[in-house]
Backbone bond lengths (Angstrom), bond angles and torsions (degrees), N, CA, C in turn:
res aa  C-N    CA-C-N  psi(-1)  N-CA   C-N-CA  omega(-1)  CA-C   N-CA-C  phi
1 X - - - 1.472 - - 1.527 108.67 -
2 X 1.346 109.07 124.98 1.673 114.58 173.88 1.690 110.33 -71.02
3 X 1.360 89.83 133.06 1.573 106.67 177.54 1.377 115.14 -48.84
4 X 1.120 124.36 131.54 1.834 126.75 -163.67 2.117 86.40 -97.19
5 X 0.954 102.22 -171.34 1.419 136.82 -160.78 1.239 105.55 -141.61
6 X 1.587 117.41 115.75 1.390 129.17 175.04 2.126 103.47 -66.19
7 X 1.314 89.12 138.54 1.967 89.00 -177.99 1.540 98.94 -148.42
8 X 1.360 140.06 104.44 1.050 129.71 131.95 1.440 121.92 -11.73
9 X 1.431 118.53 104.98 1.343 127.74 168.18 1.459 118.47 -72.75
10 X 1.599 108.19 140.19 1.656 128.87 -161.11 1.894 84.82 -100.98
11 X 1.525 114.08 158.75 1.184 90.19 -172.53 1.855 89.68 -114.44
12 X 1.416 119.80 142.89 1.211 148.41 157.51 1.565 116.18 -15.63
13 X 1.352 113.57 -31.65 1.337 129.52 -145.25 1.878 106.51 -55.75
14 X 1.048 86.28 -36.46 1.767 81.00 -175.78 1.175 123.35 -73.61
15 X 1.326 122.99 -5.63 1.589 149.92 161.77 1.309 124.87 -52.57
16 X 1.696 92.98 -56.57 1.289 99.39 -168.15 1.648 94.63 -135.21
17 X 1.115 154.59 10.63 1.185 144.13 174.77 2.057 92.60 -141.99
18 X 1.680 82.26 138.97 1.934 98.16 170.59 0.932 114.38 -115.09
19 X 1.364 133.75 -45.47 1.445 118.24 -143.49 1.872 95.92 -106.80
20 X 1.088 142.97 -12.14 1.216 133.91 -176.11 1.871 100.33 -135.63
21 X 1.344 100.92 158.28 1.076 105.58 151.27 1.551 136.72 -75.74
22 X 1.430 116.19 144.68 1.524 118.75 -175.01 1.535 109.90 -85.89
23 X 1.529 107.45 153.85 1.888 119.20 172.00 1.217 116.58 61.07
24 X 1.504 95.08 26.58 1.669 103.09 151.31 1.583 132.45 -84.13
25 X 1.663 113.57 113.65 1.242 101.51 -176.05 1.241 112.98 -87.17
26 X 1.436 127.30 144.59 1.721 117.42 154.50 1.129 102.04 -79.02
27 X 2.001 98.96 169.53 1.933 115.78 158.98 1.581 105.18 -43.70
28 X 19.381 147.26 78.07 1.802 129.86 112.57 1.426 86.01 -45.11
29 X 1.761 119.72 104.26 1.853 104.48 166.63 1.427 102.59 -121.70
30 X 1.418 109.74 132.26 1.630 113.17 156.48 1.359 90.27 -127.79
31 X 1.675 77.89 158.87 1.722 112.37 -170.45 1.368 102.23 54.47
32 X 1.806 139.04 25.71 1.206 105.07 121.63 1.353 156.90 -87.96
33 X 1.923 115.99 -104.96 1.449 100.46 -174.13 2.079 78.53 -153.98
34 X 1.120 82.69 -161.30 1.883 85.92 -174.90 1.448 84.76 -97.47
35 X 1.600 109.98 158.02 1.401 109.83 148.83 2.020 125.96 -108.15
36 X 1.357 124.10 147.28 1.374 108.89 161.11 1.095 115.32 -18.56
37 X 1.166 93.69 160.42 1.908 114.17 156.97 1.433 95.06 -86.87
38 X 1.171 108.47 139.54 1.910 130.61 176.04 1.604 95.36 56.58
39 X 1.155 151.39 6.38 1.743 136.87 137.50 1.447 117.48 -28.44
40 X 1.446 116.23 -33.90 1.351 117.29 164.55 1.775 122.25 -129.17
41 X 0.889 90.34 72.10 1.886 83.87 -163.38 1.456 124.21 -90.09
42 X 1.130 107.40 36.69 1.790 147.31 139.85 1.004 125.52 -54.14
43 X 1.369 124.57 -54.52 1.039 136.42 -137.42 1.462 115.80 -114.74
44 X 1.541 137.52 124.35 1.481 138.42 -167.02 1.283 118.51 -124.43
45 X 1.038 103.53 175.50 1.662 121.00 179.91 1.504 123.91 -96.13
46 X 0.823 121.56 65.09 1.437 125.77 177.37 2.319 97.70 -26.15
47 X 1.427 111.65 138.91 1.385 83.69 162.92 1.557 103.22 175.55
48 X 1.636 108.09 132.48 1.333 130.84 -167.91 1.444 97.09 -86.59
49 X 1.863 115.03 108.49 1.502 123.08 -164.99 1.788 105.53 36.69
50 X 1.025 111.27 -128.42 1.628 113.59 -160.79 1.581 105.22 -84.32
51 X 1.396 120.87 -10.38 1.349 105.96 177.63 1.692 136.28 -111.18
52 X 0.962 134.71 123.46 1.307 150.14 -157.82 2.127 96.72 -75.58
53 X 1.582 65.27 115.25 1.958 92.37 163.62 1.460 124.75 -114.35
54 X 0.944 119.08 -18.71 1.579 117.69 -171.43 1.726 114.78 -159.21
55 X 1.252 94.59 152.86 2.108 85.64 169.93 1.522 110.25 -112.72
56 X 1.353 102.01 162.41 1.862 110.42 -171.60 1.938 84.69 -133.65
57 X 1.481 81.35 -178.67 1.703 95.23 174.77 1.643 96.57 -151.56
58 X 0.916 111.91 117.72 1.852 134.31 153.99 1.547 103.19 -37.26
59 X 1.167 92.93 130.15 1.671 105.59 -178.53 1.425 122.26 -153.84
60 X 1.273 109.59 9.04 1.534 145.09 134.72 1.083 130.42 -176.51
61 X 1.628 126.87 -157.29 1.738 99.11 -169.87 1.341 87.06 -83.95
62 X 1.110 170.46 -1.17 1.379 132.02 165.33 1.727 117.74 -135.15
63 X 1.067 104.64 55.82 1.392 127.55 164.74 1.299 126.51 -173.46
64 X 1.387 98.24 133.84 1.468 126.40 171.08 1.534 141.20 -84.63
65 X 1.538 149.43 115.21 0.762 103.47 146.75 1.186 129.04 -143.03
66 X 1.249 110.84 -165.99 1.994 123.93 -145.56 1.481 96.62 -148.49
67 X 1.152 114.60 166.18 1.560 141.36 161.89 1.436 113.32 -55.52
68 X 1.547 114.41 115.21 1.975 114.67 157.79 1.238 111.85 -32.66
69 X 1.401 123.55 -59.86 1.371 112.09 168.78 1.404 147.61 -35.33
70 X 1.344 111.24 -41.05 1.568 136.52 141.55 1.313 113.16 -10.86
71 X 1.381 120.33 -77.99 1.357 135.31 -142.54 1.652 110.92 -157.89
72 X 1.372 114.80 167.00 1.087 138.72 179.99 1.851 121.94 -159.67
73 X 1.284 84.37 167.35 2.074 94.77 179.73 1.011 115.24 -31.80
74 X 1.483 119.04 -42.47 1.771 130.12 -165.13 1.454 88.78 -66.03
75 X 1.359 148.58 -95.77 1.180 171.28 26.82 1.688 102.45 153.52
76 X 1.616 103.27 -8.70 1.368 90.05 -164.57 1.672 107.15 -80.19
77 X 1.446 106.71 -20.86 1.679 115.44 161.53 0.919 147.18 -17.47
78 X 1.530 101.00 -69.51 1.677 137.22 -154.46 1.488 91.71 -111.74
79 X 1.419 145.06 -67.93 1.399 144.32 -160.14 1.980 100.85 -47.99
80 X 1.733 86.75 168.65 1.229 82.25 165.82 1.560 106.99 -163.50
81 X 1.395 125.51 136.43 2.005 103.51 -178.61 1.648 104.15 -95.03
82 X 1.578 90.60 149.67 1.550 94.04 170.55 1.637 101.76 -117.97
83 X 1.283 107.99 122.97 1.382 108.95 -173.42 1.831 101.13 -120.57
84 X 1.884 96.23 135.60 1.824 106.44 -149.27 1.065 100.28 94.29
85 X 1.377 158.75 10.96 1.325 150.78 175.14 1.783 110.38 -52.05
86 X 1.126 97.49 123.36 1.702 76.67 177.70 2.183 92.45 -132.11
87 X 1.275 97.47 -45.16 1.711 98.09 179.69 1.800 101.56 -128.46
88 X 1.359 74.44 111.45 1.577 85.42 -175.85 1.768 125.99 -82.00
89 X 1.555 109.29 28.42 1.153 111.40 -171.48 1.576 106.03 -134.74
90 X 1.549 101.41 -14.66 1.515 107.52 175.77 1.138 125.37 -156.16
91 X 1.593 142.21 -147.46 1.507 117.03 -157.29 1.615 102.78 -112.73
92 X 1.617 109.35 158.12 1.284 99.98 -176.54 1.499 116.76 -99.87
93 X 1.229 111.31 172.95 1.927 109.22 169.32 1.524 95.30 -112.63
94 X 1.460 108.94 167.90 1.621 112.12 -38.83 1.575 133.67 -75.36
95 X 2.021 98.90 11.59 1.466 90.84 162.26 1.762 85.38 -160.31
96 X 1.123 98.98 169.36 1.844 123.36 -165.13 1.770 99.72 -68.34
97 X 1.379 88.78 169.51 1.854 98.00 175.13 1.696 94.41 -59.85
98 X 1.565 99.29 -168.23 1.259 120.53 164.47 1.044 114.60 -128.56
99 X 1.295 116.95 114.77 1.678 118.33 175.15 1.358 95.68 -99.62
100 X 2.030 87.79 144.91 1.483 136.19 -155.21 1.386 101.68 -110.66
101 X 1.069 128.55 152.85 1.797 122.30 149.24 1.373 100.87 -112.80
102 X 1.523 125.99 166.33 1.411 134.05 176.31 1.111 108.77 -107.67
103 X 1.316 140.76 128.95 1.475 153.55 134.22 1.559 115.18 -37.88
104 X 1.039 123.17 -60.28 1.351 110.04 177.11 1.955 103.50 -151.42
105 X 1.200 104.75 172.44 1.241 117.03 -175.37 1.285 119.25 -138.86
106 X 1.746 123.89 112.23 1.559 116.76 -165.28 1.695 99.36 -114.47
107 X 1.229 88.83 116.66 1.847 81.45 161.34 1.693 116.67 -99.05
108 X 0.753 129.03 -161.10 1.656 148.16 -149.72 1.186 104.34 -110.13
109 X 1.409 121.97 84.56 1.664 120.55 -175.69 1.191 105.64 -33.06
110 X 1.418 144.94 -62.33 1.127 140.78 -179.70 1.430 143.58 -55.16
111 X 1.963 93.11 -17.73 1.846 91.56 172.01 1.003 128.80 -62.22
112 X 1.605 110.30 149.69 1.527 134.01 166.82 1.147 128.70 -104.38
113 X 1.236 102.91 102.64 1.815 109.42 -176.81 2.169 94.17 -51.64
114 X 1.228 116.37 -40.78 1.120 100.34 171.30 1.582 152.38 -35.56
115 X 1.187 85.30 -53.08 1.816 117.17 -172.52 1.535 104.85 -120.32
116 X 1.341 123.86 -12.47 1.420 108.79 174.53 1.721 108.12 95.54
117 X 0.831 117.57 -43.73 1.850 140.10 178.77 1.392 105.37 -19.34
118 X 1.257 132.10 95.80 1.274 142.00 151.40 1.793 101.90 77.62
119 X 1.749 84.55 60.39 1.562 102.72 165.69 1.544 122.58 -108.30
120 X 1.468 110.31 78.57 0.850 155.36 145.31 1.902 149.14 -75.28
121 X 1.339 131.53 75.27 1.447 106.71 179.98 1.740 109.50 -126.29
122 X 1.019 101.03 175.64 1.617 124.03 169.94 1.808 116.62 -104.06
123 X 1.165 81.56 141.68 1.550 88.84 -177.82 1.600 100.55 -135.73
124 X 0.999 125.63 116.63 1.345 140.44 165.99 1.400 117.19 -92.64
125 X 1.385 105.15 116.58 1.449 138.69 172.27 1.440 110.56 -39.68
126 X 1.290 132.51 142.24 2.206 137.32 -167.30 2.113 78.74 -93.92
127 X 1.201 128.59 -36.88 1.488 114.44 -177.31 1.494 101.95 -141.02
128 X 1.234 110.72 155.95 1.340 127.37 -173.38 1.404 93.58 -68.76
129 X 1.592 132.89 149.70 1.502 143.85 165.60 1.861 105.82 -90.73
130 X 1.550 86.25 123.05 1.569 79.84 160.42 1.927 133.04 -104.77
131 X 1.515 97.83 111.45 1.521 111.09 -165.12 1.244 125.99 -96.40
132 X 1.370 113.01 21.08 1.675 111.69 177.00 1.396 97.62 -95.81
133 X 1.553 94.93 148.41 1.760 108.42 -170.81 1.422 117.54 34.47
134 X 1.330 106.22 42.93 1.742 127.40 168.16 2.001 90.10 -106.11
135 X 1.749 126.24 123.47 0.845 130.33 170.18 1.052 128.62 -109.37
136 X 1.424 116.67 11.64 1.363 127.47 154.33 1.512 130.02 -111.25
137 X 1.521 114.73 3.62 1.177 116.00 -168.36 1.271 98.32 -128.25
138 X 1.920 133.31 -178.97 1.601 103.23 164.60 2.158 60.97 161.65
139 X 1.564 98.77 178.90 1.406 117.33 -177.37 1.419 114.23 -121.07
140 X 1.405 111.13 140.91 1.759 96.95 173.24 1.362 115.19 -77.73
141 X 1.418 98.21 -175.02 1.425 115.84 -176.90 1.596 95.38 -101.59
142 X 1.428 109.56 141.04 1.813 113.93 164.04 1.458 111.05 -115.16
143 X 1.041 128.85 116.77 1.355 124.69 162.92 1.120 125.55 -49.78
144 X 1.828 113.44 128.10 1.204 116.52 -170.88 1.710 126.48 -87.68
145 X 1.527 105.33 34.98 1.914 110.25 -174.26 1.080 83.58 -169.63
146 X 1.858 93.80 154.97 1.446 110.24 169.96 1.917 106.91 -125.88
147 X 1.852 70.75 67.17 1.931 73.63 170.04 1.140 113.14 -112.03
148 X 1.418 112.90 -23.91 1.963 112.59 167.66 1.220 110.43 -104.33
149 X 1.799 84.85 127.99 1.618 112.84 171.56 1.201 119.89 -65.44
150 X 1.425 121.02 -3.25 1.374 115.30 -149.89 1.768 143.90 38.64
151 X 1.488 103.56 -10.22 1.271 100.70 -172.10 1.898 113.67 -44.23
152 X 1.172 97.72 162.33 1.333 96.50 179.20 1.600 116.91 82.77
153 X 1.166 122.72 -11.61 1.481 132.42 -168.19 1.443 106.70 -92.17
154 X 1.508 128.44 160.57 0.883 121.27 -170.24 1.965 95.94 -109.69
155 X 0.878 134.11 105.44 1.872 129.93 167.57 1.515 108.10 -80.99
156 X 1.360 65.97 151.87 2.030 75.16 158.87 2.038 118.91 -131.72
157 X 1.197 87.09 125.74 1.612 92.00 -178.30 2.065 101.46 -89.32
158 X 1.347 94.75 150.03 1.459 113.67 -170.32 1.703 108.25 -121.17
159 X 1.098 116.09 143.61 1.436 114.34 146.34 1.829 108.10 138.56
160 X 1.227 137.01 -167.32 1.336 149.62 -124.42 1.834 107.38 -134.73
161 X 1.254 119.43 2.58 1.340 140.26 177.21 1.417 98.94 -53.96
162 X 1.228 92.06 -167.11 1.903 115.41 -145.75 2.140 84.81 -92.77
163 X 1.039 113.48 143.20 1.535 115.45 178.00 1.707 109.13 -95.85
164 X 1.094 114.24 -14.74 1.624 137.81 160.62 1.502 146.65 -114.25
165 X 0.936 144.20 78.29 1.348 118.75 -179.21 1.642 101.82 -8.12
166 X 1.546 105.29 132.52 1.545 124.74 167.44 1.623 104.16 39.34
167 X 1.588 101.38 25.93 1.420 99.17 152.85 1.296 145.90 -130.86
168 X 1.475 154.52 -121.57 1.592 101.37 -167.34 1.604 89.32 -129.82
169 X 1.943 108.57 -172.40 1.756 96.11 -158.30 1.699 93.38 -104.11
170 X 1.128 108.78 155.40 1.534 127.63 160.59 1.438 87.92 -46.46
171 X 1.795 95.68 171.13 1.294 127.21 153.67 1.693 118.39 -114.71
172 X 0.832 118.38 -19.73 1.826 146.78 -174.49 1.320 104.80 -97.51
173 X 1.025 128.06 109.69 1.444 134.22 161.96 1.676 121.99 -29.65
174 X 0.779 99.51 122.07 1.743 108.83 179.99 1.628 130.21 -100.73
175 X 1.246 121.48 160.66 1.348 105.05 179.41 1.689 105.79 -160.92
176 X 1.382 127.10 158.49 1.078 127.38 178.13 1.470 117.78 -168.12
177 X 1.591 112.61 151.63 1.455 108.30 -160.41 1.378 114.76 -100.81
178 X 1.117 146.18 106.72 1.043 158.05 -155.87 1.936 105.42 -92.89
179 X 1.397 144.41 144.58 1.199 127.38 123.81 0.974 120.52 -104.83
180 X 1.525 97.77 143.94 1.675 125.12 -169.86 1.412 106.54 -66.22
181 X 1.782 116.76 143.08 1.512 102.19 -177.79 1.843 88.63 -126.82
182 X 1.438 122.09 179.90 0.949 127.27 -153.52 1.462 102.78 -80.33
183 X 1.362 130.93 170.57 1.392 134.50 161.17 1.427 108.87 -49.37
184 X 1.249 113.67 -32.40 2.027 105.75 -142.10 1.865 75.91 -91.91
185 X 1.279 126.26 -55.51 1.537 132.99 -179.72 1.348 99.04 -24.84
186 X 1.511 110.26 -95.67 1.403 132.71 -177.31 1.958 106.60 -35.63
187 X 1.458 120.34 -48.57 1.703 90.10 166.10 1.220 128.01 -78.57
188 X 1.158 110.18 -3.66 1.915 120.20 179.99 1.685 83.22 -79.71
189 X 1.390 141.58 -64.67 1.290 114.01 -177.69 1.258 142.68 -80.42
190 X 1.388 121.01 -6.87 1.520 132.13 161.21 1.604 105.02 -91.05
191 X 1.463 139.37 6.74 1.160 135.27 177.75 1.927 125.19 -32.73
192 X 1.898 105.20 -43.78 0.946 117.05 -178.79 1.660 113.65 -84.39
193 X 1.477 133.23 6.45 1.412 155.60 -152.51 1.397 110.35 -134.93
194 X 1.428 96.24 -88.11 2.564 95.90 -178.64 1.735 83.17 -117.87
195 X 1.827 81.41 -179.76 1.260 95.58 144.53 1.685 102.49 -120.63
196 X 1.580 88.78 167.78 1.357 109.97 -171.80 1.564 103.05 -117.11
197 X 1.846 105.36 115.89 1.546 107.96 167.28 1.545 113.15 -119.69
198 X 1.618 105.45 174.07 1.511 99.80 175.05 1.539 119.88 -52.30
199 X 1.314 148.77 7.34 1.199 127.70 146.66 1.726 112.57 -82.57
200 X 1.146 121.97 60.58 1.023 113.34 -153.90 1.907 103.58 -155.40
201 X 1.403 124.96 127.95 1.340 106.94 -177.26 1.748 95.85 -140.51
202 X 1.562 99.79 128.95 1.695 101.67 -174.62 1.653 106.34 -102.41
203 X 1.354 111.17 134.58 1.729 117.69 170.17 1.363 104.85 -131.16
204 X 1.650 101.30 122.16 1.839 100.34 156.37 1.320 116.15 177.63
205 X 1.390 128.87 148.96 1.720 116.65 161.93 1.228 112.16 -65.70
206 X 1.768 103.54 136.56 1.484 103.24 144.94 1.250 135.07 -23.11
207 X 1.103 111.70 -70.10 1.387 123.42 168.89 1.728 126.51 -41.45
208 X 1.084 109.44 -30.45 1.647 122.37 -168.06 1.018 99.67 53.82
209 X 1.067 97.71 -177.16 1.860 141.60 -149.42 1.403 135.64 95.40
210 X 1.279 110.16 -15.08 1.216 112.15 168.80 1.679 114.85 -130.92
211 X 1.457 114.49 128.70 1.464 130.79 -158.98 1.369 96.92 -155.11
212 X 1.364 98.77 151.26 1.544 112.81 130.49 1.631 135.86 -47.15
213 X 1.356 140.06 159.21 1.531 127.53 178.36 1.691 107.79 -165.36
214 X 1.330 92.19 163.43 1.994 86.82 174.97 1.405 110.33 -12.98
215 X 1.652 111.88 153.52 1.408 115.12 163.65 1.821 129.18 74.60
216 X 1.430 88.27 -14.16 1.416 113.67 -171.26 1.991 99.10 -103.07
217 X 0.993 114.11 -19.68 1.275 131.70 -174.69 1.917 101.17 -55.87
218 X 1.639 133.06 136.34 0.889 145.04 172.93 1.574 108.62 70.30
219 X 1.421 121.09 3.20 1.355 122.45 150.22 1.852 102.75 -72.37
220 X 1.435 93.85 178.67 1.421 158.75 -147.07 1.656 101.79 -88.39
221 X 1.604 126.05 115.32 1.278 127.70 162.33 1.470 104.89 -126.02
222 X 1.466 120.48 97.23 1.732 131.59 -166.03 1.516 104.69 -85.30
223 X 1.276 127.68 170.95 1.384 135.12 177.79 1.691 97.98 -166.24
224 X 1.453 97.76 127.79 1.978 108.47 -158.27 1.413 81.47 -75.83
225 X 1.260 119.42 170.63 1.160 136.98 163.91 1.818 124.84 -161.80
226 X 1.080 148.57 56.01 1.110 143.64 -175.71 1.913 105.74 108.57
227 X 1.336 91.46 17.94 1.858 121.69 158.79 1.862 79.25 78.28
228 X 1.306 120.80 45.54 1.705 100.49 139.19 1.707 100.84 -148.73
229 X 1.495 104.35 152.06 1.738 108.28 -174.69 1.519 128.24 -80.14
230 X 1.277 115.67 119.77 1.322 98.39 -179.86 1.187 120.28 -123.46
231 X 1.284 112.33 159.02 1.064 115.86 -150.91 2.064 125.04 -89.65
232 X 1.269 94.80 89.99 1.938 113.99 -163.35 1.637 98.66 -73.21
233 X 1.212 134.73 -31.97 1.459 120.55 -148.97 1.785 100.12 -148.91
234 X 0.985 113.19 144.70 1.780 121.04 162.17 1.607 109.25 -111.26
235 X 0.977 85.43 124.00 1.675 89.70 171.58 1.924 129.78 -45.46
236 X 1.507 111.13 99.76 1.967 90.01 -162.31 1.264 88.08 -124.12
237 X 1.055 157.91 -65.27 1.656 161.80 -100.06 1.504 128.68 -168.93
238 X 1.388 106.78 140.45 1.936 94.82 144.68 1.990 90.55 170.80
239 X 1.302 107.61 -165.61 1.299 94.24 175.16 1.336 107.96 -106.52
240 X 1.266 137.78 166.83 1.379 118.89 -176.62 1.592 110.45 30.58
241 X 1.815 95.65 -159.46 1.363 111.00 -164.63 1.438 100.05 -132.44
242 X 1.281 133.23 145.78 1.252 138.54 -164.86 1.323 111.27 19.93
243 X 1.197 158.53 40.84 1.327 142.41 177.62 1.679 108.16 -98.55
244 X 1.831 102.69 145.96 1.505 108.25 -166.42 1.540 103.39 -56.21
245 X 1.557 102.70 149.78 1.467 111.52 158.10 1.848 108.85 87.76
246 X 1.005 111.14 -10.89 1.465 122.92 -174.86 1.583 126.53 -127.03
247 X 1.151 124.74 74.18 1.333 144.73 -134.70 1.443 91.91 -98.34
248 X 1.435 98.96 143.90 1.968 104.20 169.84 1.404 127.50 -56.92
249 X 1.363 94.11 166.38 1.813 84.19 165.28 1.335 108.26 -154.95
250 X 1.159 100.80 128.11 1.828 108.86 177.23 1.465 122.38 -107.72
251 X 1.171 144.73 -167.31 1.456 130.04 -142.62 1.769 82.44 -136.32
252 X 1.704 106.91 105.59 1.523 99.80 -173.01 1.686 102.35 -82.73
253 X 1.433 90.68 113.92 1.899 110.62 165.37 1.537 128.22 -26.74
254 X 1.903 105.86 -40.20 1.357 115.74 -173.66 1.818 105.83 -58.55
255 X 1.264 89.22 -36.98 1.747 107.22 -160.59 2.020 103.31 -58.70
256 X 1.113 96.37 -21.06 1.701 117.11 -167.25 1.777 113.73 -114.52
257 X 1.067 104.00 7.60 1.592 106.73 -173.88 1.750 104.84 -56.55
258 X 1.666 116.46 -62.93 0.847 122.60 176.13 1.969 123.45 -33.86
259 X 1.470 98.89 -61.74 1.103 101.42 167.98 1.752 137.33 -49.75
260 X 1.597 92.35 -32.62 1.560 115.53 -176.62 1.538 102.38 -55.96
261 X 1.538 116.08 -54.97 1.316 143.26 175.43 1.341 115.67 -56.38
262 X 1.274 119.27 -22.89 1.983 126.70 -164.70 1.708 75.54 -85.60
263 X 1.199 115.14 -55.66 1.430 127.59 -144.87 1.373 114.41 -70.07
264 X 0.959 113.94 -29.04 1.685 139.57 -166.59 1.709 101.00 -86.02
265 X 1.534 104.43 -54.73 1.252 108.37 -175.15 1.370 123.21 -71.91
266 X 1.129 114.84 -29.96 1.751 134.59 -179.41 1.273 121.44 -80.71
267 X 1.751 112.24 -14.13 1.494 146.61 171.20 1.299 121.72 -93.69
């Protein structure tokens, strides 16, 4: 693999988001902590009637996205996003999410429920959201190149996942900081499990304890940059949940920009 080039990422936003600015923060995780309400206000609830299956990230007012794995064609029915999600089991102050319906749902011609490989989709919103002077809701930022690896960076993964291996989910949004380790690392240690390619971004300690887990899947892995978050990783994989030596892996965004853009525009 040819050595990439560190690049400060420009953010996307005028592409695909109008009316607000992107990677604005307001005031599956184990071994983290709770997060605010609007600390991430990106970030949604995927959810079959009242209950939460998966996370997405806002990436303008009327698209989402989430993990292939997530979802499919059938799905555009029954799902539903709650955007402002902060406790996904009961009501918020001083007023509730907003539930969304979806118009359509694109996954990644190429994913493999097998191998994981370009698990990635979009979900487009039935009406545009209106997000100015909305303080819990808002769109990320996507970086526009895939010349930084990030390794070495510190992310933070978001969302409503399992707080244990085979143990049970929050109601409160969660969050935890992960550093990102390199591609070549991360397939030298999942070697006997996936492989790991450039659509592909690994975060975790050696040590474990802190991961992504069930439920946490098609959320959000952010990296600050010039104090707003953007959005580097989707939540797809790993074995278990925090365990040493076996680091996550989320679906790096840069690798998919193009596509994000085919998809958006043709939609």
């Amino acid at each position: 693999m040819r050595p990439l080039t560190a690049k400060t990422p420009v953010s996307l936003y005028p592409i695909v988001a109008k009316s607000v600015q992107c990677g604005i923060r307001g005031t599956r995780i184990v071994g983290g902590s709770p997060a605010e309400r609007g600390e991430f206000p990106s970030i949604v609830s995927l959810k079959v009637g009242r209950n939460h299956f998966c996370g997405g990230t806002l990436i303008s007012e009327q698209w989402v996205l989430t993990a292939a794995h997530c979802v499919d064609d059938n799905m555009v029915r029954i799902i539903s996003v709650a955007v402002g999600e902060h406790n996904v089991s009961g009501p918020e102050f001083p007023s509730d999410a907003l539930i969304v319906k979806p118009s359509k749902i694109i996954r990644h011609i190429r994913y493999s429920s097998a191998t994981f490989e370009n698990d990635i989709a979009l979900i487009k919103l039935r009406n545009q959201i209106r997000l100015e002077n909305n303080k819990f809701a808002g769109v990320a930022c996507l970086p526009d190149n895939n010349f930084d690896t990030y390794t070495g960076k510190n992310a933070i993964a978001a969302g409503w996942g399992l707080l244990q291996e085979n143990g049970v989910s929050p109601s409160i949004l969660q969050k935890v900081t992960l550093p990102v380790i390199s591609n070549q690392k991360c397939s030298w240690l999942l070697r006997r499990h996936f492989d790991i390619n450039s659509g592909h971004i690994c975060a975790g300690l050696g040590e474990g304890g802190r991961d992504a887990c069930r439920g946490d899947s098609g959320g959000p892995l952010y990296i600050g940059e010039d104090d707003k978050d953007y959005l580097v990783g989707i939540t797809s994989f790993g074995v278990g949940c925090a365990r040493p030596r076996l680091p996550g892996v989320w679906t790096r965004t840069s690798h998919y920009l193009n596509w994000i853009i085919q998809v958006i525009n043709t939609n």
